[in-house]
KOLTILO-50620 format. One record per residue: residue number from 1; x, y, z of N, C-alpha, C in turn. Coordinates in nm, 3 decimals, padded with zeros to 5 digits. Each point is the difference from the previous one (the first is absolute). Layout:
% KOLTILO-50620
NUM,X,Y,Z,X,Y,Z,X,Y,Z
...
% end
This chain:
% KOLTILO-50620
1,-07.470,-02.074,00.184,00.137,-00.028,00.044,00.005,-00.114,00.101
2,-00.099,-00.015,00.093,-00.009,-00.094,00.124,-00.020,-00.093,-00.051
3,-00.099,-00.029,-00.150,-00.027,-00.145,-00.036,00.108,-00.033,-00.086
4,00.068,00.104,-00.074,00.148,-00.063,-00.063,00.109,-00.088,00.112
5,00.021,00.100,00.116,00.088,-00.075,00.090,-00.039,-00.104,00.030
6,-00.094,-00.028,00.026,-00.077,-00.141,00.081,00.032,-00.087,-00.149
7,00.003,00.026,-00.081,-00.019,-00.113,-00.119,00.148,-00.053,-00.013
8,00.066,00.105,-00.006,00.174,-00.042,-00.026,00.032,-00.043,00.175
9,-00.075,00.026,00.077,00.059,-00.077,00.123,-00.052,-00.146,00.022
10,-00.110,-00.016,-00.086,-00.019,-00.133,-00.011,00.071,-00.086,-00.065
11,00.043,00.059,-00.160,00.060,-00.095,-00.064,00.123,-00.045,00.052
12,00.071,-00.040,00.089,00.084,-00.118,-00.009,-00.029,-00.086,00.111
13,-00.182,00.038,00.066,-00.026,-00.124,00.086,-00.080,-00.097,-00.141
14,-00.022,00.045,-00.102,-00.114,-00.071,-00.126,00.092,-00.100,-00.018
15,00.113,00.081,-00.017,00.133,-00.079,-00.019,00.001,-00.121,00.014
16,00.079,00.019,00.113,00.003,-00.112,00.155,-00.154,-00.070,-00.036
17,-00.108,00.031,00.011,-00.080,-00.111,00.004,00.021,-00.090,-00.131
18,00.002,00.044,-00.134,00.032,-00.050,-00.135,00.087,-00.071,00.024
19,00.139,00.011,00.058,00.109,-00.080,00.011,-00.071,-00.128,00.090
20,-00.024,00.031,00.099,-00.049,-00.107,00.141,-00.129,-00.106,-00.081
21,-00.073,00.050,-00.109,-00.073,-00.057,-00.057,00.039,-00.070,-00.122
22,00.101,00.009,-00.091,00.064,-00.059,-00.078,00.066,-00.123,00.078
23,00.072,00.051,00.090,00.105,-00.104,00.086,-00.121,-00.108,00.057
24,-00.127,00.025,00.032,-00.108,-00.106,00.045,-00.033,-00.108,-00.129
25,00.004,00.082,-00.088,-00.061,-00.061,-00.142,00.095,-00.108,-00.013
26,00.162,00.044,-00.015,00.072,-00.102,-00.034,00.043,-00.075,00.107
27,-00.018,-00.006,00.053,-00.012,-00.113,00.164,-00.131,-00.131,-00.025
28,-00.086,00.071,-00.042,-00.094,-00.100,-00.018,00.012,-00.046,-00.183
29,00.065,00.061,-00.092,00.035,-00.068,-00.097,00.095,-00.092,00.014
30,00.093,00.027,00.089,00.129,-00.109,00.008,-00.005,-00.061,00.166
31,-00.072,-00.037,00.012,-00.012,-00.053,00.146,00.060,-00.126,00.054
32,00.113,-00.079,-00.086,00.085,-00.041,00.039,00.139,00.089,00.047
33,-00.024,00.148,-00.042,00.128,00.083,00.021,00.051,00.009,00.126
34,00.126,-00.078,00.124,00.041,00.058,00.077,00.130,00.059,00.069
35,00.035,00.093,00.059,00.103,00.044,-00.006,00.096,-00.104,00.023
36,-00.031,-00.113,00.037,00.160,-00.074,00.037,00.034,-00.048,-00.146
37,-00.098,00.030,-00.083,00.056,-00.083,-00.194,00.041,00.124,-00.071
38,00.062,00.113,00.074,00.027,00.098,-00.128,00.140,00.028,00.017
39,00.069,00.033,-00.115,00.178,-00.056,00.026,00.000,00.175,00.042
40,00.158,-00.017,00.086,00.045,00.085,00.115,00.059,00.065,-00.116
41,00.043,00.124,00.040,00.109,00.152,-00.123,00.122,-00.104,00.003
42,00.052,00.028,-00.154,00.096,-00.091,-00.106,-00.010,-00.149,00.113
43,-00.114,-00.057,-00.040,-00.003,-00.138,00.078,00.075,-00.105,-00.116
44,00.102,00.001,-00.123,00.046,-00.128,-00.008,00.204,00.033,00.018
45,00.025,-00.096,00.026,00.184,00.010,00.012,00.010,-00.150,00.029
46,00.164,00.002,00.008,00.056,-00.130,-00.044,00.087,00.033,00.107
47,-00.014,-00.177,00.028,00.007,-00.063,00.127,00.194,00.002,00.045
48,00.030,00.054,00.114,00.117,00.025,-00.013,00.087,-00.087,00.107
49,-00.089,-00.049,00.125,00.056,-00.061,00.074,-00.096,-00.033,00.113
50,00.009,-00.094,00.053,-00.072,-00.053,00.108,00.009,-00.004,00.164
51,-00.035,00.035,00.072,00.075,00.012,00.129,-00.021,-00.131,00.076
52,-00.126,-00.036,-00.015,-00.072,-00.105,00.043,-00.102,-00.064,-00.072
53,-00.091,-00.024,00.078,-00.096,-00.083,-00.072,-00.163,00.099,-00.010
54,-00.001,00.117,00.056,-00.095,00.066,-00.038,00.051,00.184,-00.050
55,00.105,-00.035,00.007,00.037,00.187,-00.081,00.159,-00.038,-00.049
56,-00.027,00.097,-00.122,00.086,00.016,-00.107,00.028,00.140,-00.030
57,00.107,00.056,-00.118,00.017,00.102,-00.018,00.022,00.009,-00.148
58,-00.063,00.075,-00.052,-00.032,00.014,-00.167,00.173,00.108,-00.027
59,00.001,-00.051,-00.158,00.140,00.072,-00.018,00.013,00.146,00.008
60,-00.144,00.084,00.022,00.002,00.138,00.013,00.024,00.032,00.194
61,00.030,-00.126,00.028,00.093,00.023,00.152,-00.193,00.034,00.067
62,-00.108,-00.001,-00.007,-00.096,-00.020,00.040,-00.051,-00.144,00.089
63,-00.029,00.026,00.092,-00.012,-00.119,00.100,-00.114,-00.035,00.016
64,-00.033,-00.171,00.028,-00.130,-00.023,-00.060,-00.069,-00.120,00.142
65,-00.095,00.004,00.016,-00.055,-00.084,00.186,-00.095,-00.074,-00.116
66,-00.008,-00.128,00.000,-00.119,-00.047,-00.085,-00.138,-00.006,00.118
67,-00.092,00.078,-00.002,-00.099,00.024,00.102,-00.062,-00.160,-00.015
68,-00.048,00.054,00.160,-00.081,-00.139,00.068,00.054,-00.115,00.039
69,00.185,-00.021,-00.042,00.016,-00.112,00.015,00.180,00.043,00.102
70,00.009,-00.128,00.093,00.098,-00.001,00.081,00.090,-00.101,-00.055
71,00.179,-00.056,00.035,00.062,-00.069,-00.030,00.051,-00.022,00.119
72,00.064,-00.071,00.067,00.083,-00.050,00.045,00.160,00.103,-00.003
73,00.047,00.040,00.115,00.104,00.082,00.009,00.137,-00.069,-00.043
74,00.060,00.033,-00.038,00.140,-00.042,-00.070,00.088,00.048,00.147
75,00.037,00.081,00.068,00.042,00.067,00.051,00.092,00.047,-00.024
76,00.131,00.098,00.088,00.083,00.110,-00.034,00.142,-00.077,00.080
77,00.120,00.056,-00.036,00.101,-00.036,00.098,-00.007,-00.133,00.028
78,-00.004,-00.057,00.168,00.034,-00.064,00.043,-00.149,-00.074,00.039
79,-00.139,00.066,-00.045,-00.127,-00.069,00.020,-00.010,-00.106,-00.109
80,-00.061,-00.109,00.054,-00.008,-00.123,-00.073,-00.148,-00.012,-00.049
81,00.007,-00.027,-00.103,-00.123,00.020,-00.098,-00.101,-00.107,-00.002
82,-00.103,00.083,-00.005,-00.148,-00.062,00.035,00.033,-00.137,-00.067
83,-00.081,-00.136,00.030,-00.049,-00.063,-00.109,-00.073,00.040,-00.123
84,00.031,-00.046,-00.116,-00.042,00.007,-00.094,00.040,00.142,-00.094
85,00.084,00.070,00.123,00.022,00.097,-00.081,00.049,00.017,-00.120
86,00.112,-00.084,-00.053,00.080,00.046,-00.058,-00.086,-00.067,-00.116
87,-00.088,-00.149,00.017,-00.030,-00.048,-00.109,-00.153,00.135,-00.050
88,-00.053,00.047,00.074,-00.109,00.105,-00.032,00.122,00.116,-00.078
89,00.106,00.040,00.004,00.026,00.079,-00.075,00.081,-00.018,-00.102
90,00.048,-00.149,-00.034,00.019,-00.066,-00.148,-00.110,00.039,-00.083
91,-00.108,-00.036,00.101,-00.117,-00.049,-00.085,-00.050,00.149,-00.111
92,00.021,00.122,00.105,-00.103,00.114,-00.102,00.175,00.045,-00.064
93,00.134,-00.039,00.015,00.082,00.029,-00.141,-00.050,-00.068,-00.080
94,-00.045,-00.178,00.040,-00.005,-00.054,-00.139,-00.120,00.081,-00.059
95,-00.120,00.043,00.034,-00.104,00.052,-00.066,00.041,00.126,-00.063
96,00.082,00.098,00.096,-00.012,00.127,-00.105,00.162,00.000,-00.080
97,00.099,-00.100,00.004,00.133,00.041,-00.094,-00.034,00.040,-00.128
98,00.018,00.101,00.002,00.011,00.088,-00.196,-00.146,00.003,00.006
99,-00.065,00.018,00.082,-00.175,00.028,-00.003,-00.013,00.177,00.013
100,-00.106,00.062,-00.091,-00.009,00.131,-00.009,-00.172,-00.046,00.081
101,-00.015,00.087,00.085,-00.095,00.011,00.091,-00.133,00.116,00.015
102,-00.101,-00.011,00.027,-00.059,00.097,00.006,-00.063,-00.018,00.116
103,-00.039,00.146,00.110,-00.024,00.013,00.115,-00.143,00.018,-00.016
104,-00.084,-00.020,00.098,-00.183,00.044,00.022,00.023,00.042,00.125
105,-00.081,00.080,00.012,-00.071,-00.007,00.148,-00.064,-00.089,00.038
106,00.053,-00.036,00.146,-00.102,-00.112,00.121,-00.089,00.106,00.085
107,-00.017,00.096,-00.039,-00.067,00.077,00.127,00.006,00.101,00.023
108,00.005,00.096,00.129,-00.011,00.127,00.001,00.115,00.066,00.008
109,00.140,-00.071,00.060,00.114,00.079,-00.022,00.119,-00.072,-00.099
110,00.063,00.032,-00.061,00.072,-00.020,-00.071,00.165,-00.056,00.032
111,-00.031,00.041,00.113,00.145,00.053,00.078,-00.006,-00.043,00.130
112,00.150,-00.065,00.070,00.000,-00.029,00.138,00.075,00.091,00.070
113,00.002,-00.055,00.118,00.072,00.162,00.126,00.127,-00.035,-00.067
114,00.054,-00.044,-00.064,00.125,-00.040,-00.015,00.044,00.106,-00.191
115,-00.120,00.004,-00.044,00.032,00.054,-00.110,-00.002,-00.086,-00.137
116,-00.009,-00.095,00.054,00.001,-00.088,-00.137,-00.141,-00.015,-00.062
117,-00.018,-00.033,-00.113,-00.100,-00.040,-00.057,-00.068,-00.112,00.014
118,-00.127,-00.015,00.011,-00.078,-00.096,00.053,-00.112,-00.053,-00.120
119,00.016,-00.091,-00.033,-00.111,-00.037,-00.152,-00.022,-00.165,-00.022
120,-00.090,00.029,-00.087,-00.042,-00.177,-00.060,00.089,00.024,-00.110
121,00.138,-00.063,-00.018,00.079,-00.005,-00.125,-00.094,-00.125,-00.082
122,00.017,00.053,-00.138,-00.035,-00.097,-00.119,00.099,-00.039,-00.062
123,00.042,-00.086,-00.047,00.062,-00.077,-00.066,-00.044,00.062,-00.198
124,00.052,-00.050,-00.087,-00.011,00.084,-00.095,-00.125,-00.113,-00.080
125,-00.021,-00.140,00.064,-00.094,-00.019,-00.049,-00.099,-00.021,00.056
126,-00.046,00.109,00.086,-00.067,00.010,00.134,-00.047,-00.015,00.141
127,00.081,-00.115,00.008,00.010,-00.067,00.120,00.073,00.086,00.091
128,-00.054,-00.021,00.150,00.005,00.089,00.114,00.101,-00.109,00.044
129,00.129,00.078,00.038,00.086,-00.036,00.087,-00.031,-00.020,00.119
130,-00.033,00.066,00.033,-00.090,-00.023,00.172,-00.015,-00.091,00.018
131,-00.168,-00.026,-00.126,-00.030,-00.157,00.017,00.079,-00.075,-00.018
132,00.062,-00.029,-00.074,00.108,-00.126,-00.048,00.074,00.005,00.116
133,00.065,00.101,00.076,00.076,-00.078,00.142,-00.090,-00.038,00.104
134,-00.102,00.026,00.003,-00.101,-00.026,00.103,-00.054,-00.143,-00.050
135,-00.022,-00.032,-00.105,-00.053,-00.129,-00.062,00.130,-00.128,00.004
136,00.120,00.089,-00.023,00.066,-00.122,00.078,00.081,-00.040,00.043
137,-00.091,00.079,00.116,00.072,-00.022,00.157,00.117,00.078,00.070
138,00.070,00.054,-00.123,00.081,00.095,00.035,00.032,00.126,00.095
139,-00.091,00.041,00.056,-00.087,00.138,00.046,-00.146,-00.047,00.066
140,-00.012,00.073,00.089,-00.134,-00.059,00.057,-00.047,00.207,-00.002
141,-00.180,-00.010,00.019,-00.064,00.071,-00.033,-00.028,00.106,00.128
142,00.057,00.151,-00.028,-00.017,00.075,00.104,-00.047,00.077,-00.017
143,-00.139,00.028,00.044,-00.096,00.101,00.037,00.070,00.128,00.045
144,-00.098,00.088,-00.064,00.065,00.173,00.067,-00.127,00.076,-00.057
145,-00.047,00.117,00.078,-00.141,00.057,00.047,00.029,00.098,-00.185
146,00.072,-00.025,-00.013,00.064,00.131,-00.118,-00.038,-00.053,-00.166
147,-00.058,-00.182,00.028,00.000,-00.036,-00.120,-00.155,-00.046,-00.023
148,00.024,-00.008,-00.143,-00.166,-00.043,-00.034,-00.030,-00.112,00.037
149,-00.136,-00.025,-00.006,-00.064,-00.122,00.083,-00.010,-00.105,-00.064
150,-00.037,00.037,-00.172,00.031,-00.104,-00.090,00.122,-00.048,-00.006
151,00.112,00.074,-00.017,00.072,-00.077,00.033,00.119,-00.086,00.054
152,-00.124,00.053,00.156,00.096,-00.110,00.093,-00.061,-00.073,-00.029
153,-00.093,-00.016,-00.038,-00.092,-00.124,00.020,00.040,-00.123,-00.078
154,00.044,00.092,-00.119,00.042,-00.098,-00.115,00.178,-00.092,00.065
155,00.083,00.108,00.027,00.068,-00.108,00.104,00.004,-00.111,00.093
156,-00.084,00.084,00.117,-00.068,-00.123,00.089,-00.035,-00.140,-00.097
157,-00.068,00.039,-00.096,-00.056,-00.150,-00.051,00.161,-00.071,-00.062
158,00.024,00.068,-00.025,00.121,-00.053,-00.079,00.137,-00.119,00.083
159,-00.075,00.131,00.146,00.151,-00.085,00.124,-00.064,-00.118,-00.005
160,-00.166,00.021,00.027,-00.080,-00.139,00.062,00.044,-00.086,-00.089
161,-00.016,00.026,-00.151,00.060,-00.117,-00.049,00.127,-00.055,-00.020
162,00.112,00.061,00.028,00.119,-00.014,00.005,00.012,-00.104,00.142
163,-00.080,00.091,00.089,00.032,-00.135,00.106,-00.060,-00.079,00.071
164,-00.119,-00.092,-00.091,-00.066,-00.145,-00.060,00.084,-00.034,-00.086
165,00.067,00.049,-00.089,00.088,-00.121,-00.067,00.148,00.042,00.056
166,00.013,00.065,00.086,00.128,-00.027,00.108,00.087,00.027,-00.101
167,00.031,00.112,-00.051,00.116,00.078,-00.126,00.061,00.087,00.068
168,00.150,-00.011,-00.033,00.080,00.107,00.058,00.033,00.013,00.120
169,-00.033,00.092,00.107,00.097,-00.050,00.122,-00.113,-00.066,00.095
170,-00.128,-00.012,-00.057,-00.095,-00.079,00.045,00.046,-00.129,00.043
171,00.042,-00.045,-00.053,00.051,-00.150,-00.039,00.049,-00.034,00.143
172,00.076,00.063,00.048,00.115,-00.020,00.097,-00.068,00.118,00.131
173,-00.015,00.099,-00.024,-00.054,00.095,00.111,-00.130,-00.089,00.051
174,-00.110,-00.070,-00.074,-00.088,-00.059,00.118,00.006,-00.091,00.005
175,00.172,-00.082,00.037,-00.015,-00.127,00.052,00.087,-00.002,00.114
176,00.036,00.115,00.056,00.057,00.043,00.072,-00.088,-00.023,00.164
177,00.060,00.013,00.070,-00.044,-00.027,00.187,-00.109,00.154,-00.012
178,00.066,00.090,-00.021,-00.062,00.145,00.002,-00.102,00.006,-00.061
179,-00.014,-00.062,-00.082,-00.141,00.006,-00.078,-00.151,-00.032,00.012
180,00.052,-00.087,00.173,-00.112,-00.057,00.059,00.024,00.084,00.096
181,00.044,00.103,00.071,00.011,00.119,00.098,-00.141,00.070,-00.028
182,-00.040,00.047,00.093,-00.104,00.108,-00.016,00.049,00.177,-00.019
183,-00.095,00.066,-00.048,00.029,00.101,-00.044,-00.107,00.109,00.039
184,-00.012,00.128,-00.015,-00.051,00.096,00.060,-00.020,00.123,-00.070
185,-00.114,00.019,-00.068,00.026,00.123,-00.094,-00.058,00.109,00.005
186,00.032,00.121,-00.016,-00.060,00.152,-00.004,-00.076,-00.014,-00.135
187,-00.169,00.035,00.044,-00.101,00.041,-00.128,00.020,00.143,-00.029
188,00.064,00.081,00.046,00.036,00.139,-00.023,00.102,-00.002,-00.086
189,00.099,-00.051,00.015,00.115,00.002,-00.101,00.030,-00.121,-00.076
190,-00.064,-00.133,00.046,-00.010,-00.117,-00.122,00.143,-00.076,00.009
191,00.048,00.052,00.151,00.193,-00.057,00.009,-00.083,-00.129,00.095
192,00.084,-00.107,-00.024,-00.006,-00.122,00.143,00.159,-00.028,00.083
193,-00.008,-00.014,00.108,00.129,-00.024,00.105,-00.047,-00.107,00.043
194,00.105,-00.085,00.045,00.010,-00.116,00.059,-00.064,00.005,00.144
195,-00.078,-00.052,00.089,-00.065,00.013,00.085,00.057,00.094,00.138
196,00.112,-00.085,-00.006,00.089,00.039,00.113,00.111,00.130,-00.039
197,-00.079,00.092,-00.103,00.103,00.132,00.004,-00.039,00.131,00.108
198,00.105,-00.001,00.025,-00.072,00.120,00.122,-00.071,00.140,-00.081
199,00.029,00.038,-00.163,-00.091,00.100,-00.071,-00.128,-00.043,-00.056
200,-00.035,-00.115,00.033,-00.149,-00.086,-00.023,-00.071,00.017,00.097
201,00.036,00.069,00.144,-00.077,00.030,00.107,-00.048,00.128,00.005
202,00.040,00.082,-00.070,-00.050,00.172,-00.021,-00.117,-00.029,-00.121
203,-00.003,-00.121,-00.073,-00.139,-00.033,-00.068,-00.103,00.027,00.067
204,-00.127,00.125,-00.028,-00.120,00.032,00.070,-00.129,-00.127,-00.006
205,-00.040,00.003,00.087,-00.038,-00.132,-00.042,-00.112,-00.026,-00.107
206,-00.052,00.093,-00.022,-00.097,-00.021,-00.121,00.040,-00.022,-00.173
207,00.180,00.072,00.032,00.072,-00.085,-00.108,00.039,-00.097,00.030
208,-00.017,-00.047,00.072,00.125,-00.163,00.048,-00.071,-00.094,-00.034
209,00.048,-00.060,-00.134,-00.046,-00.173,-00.083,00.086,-00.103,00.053
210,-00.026,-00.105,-00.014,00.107,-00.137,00.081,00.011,-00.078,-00.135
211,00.066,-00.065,-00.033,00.053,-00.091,-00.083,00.075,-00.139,00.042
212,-00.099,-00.094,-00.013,00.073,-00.163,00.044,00.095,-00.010,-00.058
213,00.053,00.050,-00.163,00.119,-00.074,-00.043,00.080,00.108,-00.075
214,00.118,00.016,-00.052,00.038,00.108,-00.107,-00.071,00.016,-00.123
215,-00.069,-00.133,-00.027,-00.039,00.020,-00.164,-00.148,00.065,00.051
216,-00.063,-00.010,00.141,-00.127,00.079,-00.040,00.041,00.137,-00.001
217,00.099,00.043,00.073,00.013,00.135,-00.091,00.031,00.058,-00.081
218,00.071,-00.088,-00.048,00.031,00.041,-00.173,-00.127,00.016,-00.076
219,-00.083,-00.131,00.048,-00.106,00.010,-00.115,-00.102,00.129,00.034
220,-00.019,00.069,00.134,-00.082,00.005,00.064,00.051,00.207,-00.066
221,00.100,-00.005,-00.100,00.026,00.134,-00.040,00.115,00.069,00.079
222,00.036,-00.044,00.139,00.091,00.045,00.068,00.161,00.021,-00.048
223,00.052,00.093,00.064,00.194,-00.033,-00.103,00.049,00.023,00.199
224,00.136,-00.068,-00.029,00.097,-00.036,00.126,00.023,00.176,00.034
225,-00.018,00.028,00.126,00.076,00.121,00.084,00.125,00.039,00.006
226,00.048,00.083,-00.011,00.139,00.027,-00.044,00.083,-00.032,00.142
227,-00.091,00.014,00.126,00.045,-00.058,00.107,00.021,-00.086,00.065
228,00.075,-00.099,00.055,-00.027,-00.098,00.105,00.006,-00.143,-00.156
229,00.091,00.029,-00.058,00.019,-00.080,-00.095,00.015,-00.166,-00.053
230,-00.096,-00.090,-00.021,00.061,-00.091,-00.028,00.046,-00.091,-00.092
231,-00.020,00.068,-00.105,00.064,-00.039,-00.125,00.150,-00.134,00.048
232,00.002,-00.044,-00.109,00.119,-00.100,00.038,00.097,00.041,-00.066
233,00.175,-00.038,-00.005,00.092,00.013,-00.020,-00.042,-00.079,-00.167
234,00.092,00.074,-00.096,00.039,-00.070,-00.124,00.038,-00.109,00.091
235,00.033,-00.092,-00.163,00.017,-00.183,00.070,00.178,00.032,-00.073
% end
C-alpha cells in the first residue's frame, strides 16, 4: 500500500519534469523563438482612428500604444502643440487608413497603467509600424524596463539613422539653439533633463550621465523626461 501511494504521489512531479523537458527541447529547436515575436489574444483589427502619432484605436473600440516609441504631444484645450506633432500624426493615418493590423508582443507586459494595449503592430505586409515612424523621424525611440532588448535595440538603430540623414522633426529640432544645450541623464530609468532642471538633481550619482548636445542623447538610447520640458512649440 505505502509503495502504491508513493508511486501515484509521484506521478504529477514525472509530469512536470516531462513538460519542463519538452519545453527545453523546443527552445533549443527554435532558438530564434522570443516572446516579444508572438502575436497578443485576437491580435489583428482594423484601424479605427488615430489620436496621435503613437496610439490608435482599432474598430473593436480597443486601444492601441505602439511600444518603444514616443511622439510629440498634440495637446488638449487651450495647450499648444508640440512641434511636429501634428505632422507625426498625419503620418501613422497615412500608414494605417483602411489598414487591418496585427499586434505582437514587445515584451513582458502587454498592457500600460493606463489600460491600453502595448505592441509591435504589423502592417499586413509585415512591416512594423513602430519602425516606420521611428525610421522617419516621426517618433523618436523610448526605452521602458518592460520591453525586450532586441527590440529596442532594433529602434535605437533605426533613430540613429533617421538622425544622420536629418528626417522628420530631425531636420528642424537639431538646428535649433537647444540642441547645443547640455543635458543630464538617469542610467536607471534611461529619461535625460535639461541640465538646469531642479528633478535632475535627485539623480544618484552613479546614475548621473552628462550629455554635450541633444543628439548625444538621442543616440546614446536616452528618451526626453516628462518633466522640466523642452520640446518646442508647433511652428
Amino acid at each position: 500500500m505505502r509503495t502504491d501511494a508513493k508511486s501515484q504521489a509521484a506521478r504529477p512531479w514525472r509530469g512536470l519534469c516531462a513538460a519542463v523537458a519538452l519545453l527545453g527541447l523546443l527552445l533549443c529547436a527554435y532558438p530564434g523563438l522570443r516572446a516579444e515575436e508572438q502575436p497578443l489574444t485576437q491580435p489583428d483589427g482594423m484601424v479605427a482612428h488615430c489620436f496621435d502619432g503613437d496610439t490608435f484605436k482599432l474598430r473593436d473600440r480597443r486601444v492601441v500604444r505602439l511600444a518603444g516609441i514616443d511622439s510629440p504631444e498634440l495637446g488638449r484645450g487651450e495647450t499648444i502643440p508640440q512641434y511636429y506633432a501634428r505632422e507625426a500624426k498625419a503620418e501613422l493615418e497615412r500608414l494605417t487608413r483602411g489598414q487591418q493590423v496585427s499586434l505582437y508582443s514587445a515584451g513582458v507586459s502587454d498592457r500600460d497603467r493606463h489600460g491600453r494595449l502595448v505592441a509591435d503592430v504589423r502592417l499586413a505586409d509585415g512591416r512594423s509600424l513602430n519602425d516606420l515612424m521611428v525610421a522617419s523621424g516621426a517618433a523618436f525611440f523610448y526605452p521602458h524596463r518592460d520591453l525586450g532588448p532586441e527590440f529596442q535595440e532594433r529602434l535605437r538603430d533605426l533613430q540613429a539613422e533617421a538622425i544622420r540623414e536629418r528626417r522628420g522633426l530631425w531636420a528642424h529640432l537639431l538646428e535649433l539653439p537647444l540642441a547645443q544645450e547640455t543635458y543630464v541623464g538617469n542610467r536607471g530609468s534611461l529619461r535625460f533633463f535639461p541640465v538646469n532642471c531642479p528633478e535632475a538633481r535627485h539623480i544618484k550619482p552613479r546614475n548621473r550621465v552628462h550629455f554635450g548636445t541633444l543628439m548625444d542623447a538621442f543616440l546614446a538610447g536616452y528618451a526626453p523626461a516628462r518633466v522640466c520640458l523642452f520640446w518646442p512649440d508647433a511652428r
